[in-house]
C-alpha positions in Angstrom: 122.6 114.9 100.7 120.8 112.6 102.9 119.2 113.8 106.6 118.5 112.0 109.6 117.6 108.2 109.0 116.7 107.8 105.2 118.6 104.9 104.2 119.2 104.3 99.9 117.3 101.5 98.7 119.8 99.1 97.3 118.9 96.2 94.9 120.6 94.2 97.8 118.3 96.4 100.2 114.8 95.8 98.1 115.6 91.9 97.7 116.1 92.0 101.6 112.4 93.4 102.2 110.8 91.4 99.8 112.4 88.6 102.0 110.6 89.7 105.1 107.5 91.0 104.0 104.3 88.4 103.8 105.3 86.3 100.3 103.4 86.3 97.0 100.7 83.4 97.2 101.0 81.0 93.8 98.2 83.0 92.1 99.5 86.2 93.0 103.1 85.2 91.5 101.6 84.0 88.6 99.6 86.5 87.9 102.7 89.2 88.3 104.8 86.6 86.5 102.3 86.3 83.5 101.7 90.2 83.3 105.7 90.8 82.7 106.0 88.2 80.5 102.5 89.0 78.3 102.4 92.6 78.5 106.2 93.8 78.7 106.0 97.2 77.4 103.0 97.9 80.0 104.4 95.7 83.0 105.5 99.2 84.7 101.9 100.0 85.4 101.4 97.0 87.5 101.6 98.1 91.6 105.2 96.8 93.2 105.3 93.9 94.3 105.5 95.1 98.0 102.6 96.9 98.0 100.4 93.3 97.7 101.1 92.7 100.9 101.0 96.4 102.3 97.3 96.6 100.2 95.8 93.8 102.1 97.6 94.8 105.7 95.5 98.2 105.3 92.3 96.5 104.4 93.0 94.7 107.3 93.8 97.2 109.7 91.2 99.7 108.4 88.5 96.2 109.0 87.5 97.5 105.4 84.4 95.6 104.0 83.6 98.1 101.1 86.5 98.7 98.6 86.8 101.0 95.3 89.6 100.4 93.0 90.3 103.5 90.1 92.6 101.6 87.8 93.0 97.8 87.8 95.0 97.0 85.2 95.8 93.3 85.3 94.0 92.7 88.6 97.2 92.1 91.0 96.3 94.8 93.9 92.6 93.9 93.4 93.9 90.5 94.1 95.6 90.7 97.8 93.0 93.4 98.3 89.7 90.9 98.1 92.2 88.4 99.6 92.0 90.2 102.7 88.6 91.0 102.8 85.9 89.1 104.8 83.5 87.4 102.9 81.1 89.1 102.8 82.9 92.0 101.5 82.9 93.6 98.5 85.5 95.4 95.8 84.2 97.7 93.0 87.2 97.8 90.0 87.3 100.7 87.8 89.2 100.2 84.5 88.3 100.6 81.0 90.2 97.5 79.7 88.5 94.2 79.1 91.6 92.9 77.7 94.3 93.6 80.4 91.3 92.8 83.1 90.6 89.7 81.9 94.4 88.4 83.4 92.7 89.7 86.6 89.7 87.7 86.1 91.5 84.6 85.5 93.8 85.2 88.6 90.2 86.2 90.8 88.6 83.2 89.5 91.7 80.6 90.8 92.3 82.3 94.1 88.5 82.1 94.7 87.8 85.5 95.3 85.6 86.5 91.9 82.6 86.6 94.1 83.9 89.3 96.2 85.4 91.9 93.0 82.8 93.4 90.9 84.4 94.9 88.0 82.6 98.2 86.1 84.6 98.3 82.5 83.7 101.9 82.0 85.2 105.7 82.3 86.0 105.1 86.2 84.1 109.0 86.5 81.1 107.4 85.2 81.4 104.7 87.4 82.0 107.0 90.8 79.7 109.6 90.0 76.8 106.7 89.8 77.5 105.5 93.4 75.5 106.8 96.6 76.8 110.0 97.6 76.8 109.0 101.6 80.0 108.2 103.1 80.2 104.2 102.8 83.6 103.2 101.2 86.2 102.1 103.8 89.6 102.0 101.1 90.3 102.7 98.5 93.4 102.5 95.9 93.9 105.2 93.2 96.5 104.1 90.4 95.1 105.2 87.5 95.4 108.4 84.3 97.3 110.5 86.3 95.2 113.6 84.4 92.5 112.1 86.4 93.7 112.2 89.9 92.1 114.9 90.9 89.0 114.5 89.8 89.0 110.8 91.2 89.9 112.1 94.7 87.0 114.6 94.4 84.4 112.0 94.0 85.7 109.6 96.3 86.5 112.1 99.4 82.7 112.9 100.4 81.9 109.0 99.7 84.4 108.3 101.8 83.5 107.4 105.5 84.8 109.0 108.3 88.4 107.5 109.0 88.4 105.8 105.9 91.6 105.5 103.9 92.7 106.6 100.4 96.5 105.1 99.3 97.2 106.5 96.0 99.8 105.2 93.7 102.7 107.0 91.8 103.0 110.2 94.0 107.0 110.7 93.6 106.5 109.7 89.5 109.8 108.8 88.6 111.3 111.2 90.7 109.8 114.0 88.7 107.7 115.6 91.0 110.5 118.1 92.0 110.9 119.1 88.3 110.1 123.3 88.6 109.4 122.9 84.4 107.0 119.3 84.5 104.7 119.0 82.4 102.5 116.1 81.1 101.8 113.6 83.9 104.8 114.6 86.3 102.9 118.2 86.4 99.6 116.3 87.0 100.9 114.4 90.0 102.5 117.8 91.6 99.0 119.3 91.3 97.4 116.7 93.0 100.1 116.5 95.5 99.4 120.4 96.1 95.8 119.8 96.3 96.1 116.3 98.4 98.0 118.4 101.3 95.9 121.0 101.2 92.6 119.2 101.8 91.1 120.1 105.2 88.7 117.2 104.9 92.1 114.5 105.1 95.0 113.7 107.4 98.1 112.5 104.7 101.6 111.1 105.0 103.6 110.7 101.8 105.8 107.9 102.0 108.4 106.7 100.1 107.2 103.3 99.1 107.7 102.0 95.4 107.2 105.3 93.6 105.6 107.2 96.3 102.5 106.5 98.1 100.1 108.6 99.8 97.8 107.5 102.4 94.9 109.7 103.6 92.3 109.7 106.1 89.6 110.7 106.4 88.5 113.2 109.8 
């Protein structure tokens, strides 16, 4: 049954948006286009394509100039992110993956943004855990080991400044989060759902982009 507004996405519907949403640079299609065509059976964990564009309209909006990325895979959100930052900004990437990175590299290195991405090949925990513990990061982007959700949002809430933003990734999971018996990743996303909205410290709104987004500021 559908309420009020909600309108089902179509492939008509989704085709239309992509239309009117900012386009895909050359190196940002490539870099989509390669990862489907190199890495089929792991294409899925690459961010929509309509959330480029969304990614680099937050950085904008939030005036972000200090970025942390949990879970990079092939680089494409990393990508439009340090797009949108200034200059002089800066992007810290957390995946364990030198091989699917390196597509990322490749992709950073053409659209001439390298110098702004610093990527930490290492257990992303280690890698947060290691920062300052003040409140400096402006964004960041979560779409990593679902298991790990939690503990992610745990280190990067209190290094998080105040109205700084969190979008995490893969918050509906297939449409599995309203399973009562999940288990596996769809039961790891519910718990971080449950523990998301009830964090005092954040103001969220889950939306219904892709599959599911979640973005949270911080009070």
């Amino acid at each position: 049954m559908t309420k009020g507004n909600e309108t089902r996405i179509t492939d008509e519907l989704y085709a239309y948006t992509l239309a009117h949403n900012p386009p895909l640079d050359a190196v940002q299609r490539e870099l989509v286009e390669t990862t489907y065509a190199e890495l089929p059976d792991r294409a899925g964990m690459q961010s929509a394509e309509e959330q480029g564009p969304l990614l680099a309209f937050l950085v904008r909006l939030t005036g972000a100039r200090h970025i942390v990325e949990v879970g990079t895979f092939t680089g494409f959100s990393a990508l439009a992110m340090a797009q949108a930052l200034p200059a002089d900004g800066r992007l810290i990437a957390c995946d364990i993956s030198e091989e699917w990175t390196a597509y990322g590299r490749a992709a950073w290195e053409k659209a001439g943004v390298a110098d702004r991405i610093d990527l930490r090949i290492a257990p992303a925990l280690d890698t947060l855990r290691a920062m300052p513990l003040e409140p400096h990061i402006d964004f960041a982007y979560l779409d990593a080991d679902k298991s790990g959700y939690i503990a992610y949002w745990e280190e990067l809430v209190p290094r998080l400044r105040q109205g700084g933003v969190i979008a995490t990734d893969n918050v509906l999971f297939h449409g599995r989060v309203t399973d009562p018996h999940a288990t596996g990743a769809a039961k790891d996303i519910q718990d971080f759902n449950d523990h998301v909205s009830a964090d005092p410290r954040m103001d969220s709104v889950l939306l219904t982009v892709a599959d599911g987004l979640t973005l949270s500021r911080k009070r």
